[in-house]
TORKOL-4160 file (C-alpha; in steps of 0.2 Angstrom, whole numbers, padded with zeros to 4 digits, m for minus):
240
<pt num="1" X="m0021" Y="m0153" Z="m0105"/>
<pt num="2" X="m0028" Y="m0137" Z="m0101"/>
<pt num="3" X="m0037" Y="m0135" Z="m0084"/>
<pt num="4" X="m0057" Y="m0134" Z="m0090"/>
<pt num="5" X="m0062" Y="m0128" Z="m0073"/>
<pt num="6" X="m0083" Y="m0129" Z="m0074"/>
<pt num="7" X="m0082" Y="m0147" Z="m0082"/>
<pt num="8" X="m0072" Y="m0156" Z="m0069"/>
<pt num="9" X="m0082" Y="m0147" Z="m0055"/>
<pt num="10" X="m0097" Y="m0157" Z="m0064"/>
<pt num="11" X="m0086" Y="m0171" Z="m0065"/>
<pt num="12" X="m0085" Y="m0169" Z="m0045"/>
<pt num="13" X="m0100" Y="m0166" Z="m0044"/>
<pt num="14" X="m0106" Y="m0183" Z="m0051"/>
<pt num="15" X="m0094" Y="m0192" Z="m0040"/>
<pt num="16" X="m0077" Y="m0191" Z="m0046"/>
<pt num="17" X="m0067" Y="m0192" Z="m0028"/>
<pt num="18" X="m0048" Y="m0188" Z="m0038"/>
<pt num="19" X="m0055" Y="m0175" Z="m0048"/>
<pt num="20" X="m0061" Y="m0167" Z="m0033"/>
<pt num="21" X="m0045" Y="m0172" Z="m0023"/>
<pt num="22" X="m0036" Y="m0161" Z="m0039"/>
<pt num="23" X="m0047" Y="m0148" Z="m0037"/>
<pt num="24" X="m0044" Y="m0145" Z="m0019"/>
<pt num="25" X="m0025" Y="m0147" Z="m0020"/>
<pt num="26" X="m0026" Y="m0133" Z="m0035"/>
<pt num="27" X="m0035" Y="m0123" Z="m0026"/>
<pt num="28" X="m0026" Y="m0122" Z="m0011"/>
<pt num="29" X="m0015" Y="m0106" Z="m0012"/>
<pt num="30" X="m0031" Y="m0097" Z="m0017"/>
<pt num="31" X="m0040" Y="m0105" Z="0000"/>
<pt num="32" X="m0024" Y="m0097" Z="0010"/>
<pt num="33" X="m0026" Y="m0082" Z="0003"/>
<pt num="34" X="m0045" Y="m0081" Z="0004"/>
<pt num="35" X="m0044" Y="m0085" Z="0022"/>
<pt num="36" X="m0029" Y="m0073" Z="0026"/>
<pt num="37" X="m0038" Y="m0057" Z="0017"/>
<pt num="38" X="m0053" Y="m0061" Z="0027"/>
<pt num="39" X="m0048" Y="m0065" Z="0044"/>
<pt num="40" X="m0036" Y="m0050" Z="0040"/>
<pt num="41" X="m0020" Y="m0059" Z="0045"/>
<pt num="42" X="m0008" Y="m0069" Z="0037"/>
<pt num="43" X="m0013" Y="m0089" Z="0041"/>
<pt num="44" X="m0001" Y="m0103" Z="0042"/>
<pt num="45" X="m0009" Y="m0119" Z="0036"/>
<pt num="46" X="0000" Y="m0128" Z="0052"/>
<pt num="47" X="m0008" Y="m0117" Z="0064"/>
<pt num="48" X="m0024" Y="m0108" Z="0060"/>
<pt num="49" X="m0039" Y="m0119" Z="0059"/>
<pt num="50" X="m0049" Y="m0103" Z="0051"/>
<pt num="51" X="m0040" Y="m0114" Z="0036"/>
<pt num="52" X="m0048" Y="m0129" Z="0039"/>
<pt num="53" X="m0063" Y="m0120" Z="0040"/>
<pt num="54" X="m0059" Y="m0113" Z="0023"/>
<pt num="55" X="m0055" Y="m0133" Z="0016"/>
<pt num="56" X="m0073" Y="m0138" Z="0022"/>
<pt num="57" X="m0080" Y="m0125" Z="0013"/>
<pt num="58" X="m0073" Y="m0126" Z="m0002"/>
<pt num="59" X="m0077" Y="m0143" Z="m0004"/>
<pt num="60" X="m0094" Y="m0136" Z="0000"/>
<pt num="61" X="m0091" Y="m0124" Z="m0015"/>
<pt num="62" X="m0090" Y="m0137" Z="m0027"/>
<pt num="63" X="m0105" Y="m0148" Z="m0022"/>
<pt num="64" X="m0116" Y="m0133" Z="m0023"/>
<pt num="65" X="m0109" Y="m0123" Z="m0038"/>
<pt num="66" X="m0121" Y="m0120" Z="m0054"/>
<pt num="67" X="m0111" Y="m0124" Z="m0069"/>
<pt num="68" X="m0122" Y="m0118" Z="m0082"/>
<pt num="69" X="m0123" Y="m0101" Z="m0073"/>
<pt num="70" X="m0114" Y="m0087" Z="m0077"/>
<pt num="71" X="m0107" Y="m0082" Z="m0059"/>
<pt num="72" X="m0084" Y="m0088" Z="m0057"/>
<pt num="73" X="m0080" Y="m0099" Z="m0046"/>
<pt num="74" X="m0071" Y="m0091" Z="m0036"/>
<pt num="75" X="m0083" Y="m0078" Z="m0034"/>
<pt num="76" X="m0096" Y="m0090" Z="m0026"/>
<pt num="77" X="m0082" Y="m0100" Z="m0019"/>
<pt num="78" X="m0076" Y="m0083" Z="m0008"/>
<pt num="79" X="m0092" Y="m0082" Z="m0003"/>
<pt num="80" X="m0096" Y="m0098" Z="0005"/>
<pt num="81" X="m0079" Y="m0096" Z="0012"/>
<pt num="82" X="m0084" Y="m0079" Z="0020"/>
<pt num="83" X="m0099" Y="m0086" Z="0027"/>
<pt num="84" X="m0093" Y="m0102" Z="0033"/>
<pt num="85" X="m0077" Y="m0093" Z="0042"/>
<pt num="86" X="m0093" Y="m0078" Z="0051"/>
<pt num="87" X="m0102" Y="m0095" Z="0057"/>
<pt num="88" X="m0084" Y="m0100" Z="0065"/>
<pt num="89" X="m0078" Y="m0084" Z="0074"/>
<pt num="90" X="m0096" Y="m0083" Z="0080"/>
<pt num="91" X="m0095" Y="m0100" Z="0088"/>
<pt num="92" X="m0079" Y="m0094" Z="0095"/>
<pt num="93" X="m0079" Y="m0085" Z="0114"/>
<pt num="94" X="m0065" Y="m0075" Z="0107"/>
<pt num="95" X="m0074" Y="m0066" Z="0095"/>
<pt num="96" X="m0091" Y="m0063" Z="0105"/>
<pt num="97" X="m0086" Y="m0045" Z="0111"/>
<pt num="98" X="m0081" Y="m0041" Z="0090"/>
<pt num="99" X="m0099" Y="m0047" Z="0082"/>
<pt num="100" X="m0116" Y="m0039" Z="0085"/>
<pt num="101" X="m0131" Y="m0049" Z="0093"/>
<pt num="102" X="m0145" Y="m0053" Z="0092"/>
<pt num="103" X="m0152" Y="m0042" Z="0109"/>
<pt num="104" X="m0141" Y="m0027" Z="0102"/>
<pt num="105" X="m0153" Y="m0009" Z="0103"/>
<pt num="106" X="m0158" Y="m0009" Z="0087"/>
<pt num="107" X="m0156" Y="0011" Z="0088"/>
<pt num="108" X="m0137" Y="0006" Z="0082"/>
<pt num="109" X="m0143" Y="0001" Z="0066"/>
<pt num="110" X="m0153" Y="0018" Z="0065"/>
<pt num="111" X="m0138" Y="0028" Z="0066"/>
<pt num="112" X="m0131" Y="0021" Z="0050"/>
<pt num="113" X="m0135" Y="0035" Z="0035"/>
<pt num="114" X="m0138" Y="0028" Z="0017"/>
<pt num="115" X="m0121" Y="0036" Z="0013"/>
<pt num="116" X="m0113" Y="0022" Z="0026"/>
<pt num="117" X="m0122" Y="0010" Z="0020"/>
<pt num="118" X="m0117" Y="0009" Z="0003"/>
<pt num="119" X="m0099" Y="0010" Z="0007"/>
<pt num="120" X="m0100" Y="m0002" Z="0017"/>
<pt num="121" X="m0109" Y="m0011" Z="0001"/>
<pt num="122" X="m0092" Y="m0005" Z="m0010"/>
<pt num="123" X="m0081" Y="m0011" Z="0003"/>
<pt num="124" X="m0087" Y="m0029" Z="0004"/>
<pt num="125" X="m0086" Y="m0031" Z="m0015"/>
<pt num="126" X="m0069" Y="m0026" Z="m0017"/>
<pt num="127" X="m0067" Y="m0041" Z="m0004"/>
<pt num="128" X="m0071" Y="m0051" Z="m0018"/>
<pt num="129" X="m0061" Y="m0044" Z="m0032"/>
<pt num="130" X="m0044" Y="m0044" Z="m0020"/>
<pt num="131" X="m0045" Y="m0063" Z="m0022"/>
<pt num="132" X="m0046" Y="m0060" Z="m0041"/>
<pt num="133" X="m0032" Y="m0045" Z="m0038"/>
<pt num="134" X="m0019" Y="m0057" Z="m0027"/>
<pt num="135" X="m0021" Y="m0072" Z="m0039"/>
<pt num="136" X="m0015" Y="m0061" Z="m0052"/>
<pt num="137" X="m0002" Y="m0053" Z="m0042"/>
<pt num="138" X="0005" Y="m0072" Z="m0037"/>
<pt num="139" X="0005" Y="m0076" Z="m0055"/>
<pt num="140" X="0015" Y="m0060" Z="m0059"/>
<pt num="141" X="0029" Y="m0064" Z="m0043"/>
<pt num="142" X="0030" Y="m0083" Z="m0050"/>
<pt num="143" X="0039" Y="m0074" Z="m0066"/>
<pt num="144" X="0050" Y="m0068" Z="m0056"/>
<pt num="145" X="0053" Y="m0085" Z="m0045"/>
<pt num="146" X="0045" Y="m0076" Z="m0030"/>
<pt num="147" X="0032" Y="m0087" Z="m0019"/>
<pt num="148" X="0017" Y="m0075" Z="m0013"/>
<pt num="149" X="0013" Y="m0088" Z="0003"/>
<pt num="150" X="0031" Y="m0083" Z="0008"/>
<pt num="151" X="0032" Y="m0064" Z="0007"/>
<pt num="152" X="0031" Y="m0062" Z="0027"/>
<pt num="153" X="0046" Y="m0069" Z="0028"/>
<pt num="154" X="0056" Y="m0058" Z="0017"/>
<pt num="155" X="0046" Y="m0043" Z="0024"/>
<pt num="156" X="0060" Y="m0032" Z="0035"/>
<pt num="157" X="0056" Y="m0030" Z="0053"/>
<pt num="158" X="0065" Y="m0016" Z="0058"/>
<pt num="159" X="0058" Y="0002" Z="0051"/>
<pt num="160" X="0074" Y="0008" Z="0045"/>
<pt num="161" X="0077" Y="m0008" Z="0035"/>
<pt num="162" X="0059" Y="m0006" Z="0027"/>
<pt num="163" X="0062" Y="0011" Z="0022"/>
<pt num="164" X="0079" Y="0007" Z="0015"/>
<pt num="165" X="0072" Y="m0005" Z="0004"/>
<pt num="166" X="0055" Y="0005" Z="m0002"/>
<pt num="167" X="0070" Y="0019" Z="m0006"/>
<pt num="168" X="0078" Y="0007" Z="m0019"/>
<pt num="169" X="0062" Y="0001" Z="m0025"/>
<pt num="170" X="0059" Y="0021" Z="m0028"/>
<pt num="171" X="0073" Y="0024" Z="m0036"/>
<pt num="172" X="0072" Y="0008" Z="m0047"/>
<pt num="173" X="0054" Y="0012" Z="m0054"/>
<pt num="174" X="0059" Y="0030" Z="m0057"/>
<pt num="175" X="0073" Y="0027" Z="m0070"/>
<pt num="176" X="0068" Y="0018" Z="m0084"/>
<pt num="177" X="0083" Y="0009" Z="m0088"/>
<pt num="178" X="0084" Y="0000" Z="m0070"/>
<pt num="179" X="0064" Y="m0004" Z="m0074"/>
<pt num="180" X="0069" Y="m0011" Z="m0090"/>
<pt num="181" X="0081" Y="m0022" Z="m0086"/>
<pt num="182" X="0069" Y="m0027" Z="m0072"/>
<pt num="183" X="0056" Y="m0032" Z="m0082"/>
<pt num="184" X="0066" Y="m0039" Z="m0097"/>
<pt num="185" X="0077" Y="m0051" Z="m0087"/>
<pt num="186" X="0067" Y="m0053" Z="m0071"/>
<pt num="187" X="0081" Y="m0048" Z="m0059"/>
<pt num="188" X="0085" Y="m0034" Z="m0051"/>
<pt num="189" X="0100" Y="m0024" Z="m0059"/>
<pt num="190" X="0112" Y="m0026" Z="m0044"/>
<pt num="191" X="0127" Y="m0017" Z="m0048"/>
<pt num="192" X="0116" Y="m0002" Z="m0057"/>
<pt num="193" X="0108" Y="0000" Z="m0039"/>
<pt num="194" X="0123" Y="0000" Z="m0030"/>
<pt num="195" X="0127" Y="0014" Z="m0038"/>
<pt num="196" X="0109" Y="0021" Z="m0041"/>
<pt num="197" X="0107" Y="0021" Z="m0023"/>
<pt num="198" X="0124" Y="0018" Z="m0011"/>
<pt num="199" X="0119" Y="0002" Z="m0004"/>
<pt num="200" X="0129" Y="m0013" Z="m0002"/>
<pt num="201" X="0127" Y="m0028" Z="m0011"/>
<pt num="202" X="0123" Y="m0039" Z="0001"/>
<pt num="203" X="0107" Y="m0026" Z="0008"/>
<pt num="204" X="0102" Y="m0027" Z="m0010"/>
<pt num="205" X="0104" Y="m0047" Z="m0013"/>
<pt num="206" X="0094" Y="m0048" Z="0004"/>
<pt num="207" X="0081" Y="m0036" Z="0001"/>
<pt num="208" X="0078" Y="m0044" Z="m0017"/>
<pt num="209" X="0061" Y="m0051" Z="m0014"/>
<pt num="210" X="0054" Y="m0036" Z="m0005"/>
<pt num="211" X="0060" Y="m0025" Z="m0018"/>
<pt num="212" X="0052" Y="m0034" Z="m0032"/>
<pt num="213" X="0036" Y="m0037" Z="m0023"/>
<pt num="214" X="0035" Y="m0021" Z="m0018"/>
<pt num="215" X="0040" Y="m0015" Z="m0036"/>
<pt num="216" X="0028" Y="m0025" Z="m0046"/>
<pt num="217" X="0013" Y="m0016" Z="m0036"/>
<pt num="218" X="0016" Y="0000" Z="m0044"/>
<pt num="219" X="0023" Y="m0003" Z="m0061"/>
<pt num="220" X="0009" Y="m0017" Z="m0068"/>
<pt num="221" X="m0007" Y="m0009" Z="m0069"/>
<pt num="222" X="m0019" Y="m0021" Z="m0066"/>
<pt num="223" X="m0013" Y="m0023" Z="m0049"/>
<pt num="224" X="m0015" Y="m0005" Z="m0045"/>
<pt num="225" X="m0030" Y="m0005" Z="m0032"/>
<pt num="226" X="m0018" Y="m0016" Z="m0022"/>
<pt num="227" X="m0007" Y="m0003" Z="m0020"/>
<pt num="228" X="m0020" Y="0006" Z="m0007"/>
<pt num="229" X="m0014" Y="m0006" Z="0005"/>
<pt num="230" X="0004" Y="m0001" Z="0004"/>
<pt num="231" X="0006" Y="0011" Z="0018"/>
<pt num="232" X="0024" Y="0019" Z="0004"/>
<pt num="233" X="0020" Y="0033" Z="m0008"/>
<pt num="234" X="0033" Y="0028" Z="m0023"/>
<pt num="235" X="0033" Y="0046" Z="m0028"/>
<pt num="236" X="0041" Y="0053" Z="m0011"/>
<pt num="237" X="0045" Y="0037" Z="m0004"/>
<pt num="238" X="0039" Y="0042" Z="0013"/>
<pt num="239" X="0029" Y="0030" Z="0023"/>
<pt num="240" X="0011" Y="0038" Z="0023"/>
């Protein structure tokens, strides 16, 4: 049955516990993710509480959601998220040095031109449409049987590796037959790329994951303002 999103938050709503309870454990890669892009760090459910905070708020989310208006879900969700998470870090003795307060001269508010100010407007929007962006972009690594939540892992930790593997991600996008058979069958072409590239087989069967993920980023369109945030230009395949 398909997933009608706006009538079981109503159904939630009105009291519904295990509709709720379904709605929160559907949800729950989207609160990961939420949290992580903004606390800007990759979050464990086991050891950050900044996802507990998350939880709590998007239960909060549902309660308070308008059903009959025209705002997504996600979209007011993020932001309840976001501000539940900005009362947590301000609560926290951590982050007092990081936040502006109250007796702050208000001269430091002054100094910000109108150009600043609606960057800082741009930059806060695309906040929100990066939930949208990485929901697509886990959709899109499912198909090829690759969990988002556990990309850190397969992320290479020495320089040299990293750079070996965003090479053969190069090299795969830039021949179409490599990208074809990528695409069609959903695995990379391993013995093409051996040869395409001079690497072993185990360096590519190992670096699978990041290859693909890497890959994706740059060859399906919609994901393209993600690509900002990769620090390799697929042209040169430089770090930049």
């Amino acid at each position: 049955m398909p997933f009608r999103l706006k009538h079981h938050i109503l159904q939630a709503q009105q009291g519904n516990k295990n509709i709720r309870e379904h709605l929160i454990a559907k949800h729950k890669k989207y609160i990961l993710q939420t949290c992580s892009s903004i606390c800007n760090r990759y979050l464990t459910w086991e050891n950050d509480e900044e996802l507990s905070i998350g939880l709590l708020a998007f239960n909060e989310s549902i309660d308070a959601y308008d059903t009959a208006g025209k705002t997504r879900f996600t979209t007011f969700s993020y932001s309840v998220i976001k501000k539940r998470l900005i009362d947590y870090f301000r609560s926290q003795e951590k982050y007092h040095n990081e936040l502006l307060t109250a007796s702050a001269d208000t001269q430091e508010f002054e100094v910000l031109n109108n150009k600043e100010a609606i960057e800082t407007y741009q930059e806060n929007i695309s906040l929100e449409n990066l939930t949208i962006l990485i929901e697509r972009y886990r959709i899109k690594l499912d198909e090829y049987d690759i969990d988002i939540n556990n990309l850190p892992e397969h992320s290479p930790k020495h320089r040299d590796t990293r750079e070996t593997l965003q090479n053969v991600s190069r090299i795969l996008i830039n021949d179409p037959d490599l990208l074809n058979h990528l695409i069609r069958y959903k695995q990379l072409p391993i013995k093409q790329l051996m040869v395409a590239t001079g690497q072993s087989r185990k360096v590519l069967e190992k670096g699978r994951k990041y290859i693909i993920a890497i890959s994706i980023i740059f060859i399906v369109p919609e994901l393209a303002p993600l690509r900002k945030f990769s620090k390799f230009n697929i042209d040169r395949g430089e770090l930049i």
